[in-house]
C-alpha positions as CSV (number, residue, x, y, z in Angstrom):
1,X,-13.5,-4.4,0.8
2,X,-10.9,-6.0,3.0
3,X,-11.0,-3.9,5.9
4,X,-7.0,-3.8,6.7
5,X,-7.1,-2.2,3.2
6,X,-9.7,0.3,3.8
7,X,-7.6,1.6,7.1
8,X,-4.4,1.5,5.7
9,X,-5.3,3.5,1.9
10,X,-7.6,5.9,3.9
11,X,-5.2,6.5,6.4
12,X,-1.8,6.9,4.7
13,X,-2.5,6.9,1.4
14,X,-5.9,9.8,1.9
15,X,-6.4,12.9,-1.2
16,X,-3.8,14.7,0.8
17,X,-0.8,12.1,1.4
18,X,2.0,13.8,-0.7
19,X,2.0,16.5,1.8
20,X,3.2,14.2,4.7
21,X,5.5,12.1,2.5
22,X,8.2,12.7,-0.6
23,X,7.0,9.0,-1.8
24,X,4.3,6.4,-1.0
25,X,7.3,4.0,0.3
26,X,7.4,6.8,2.8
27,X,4.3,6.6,3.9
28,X,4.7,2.6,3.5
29,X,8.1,3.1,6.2
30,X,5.9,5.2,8.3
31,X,3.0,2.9,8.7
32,X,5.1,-0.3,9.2
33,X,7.2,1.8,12.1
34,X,3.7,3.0,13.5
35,X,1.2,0.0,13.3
36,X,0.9,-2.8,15.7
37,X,2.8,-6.6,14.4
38,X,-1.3,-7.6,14.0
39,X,-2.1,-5.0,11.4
40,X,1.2,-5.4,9.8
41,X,0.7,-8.9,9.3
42,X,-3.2,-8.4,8.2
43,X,-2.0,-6.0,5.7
44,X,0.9,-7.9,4.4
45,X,-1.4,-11.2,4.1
46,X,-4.2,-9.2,2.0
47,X,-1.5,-7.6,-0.3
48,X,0.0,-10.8,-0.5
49,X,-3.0,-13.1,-2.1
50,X,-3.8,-9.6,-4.4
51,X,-0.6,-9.8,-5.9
52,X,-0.9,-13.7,-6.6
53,X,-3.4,-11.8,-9.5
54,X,-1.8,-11.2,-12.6
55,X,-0.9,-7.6,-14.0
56,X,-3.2,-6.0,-11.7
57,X,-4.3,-2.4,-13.1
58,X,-2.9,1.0,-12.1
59,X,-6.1,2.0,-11.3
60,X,-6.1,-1.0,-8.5
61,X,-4.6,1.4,-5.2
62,X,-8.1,3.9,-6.5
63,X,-10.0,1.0,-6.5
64,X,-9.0,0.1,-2.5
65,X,-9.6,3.6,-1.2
66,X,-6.5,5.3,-1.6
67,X,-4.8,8.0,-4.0
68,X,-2.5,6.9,-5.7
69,X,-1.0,5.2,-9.1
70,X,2.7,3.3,-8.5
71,X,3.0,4.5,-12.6
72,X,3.7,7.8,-10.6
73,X,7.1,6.2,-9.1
74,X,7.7,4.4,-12.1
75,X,6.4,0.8,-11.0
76,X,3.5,-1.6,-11.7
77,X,0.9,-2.4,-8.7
78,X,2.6,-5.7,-8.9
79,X,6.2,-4.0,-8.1
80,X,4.9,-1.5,-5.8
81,X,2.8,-3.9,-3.6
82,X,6.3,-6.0,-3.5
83,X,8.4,-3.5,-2.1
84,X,5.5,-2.9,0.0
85,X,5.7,-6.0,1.7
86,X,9.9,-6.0,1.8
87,X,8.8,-2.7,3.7
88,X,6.8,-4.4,6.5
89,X,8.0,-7.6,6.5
90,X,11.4,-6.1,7.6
């Protein structure tokens, strides 16, 4: 597992997220206001060449270390890994 994965799913995304944020684009706004540029740009590179895969599962996010399902909030991994790079690339 990519290692910029395995920090940023355990870390924001751990069994107990939704008691530190309403919604995982929360957690998304704090980690890109928290993290160094590096790990930003780590982070947006690995989510970049995973969504170049096609109609990647829900179960995907599980898969990575973290807990969570973007069917939850209504979008596919593909969406939610989008918005997750609008997030940190702003």
């Amino acid at each position: 597992m990519n290692e910029i994965f395995e920090y940023f799913f355990e870390a924001y995304f751990h069994q107990d997220w939704r008691d530190d944020y309403a919604s995982s684009l929360e957690a998304v706004e704090d980690y890109s206001e928290s993290e160094p540029t590096e790990s930003k740009a780590q982070l947006a590179e690995a989510l970049a060449e995973l969504s170049g895969k096609s109609d990647l599962p829900q179960d995907t996010i599980n898969k990575l270390g973290g807990n969570f399902k973007p069917e939850t909030e209504g979008m596919s991994v593909n969406e939610w890994i989008g918005r997750v790079l609008e997030i940190i690339d702003s």
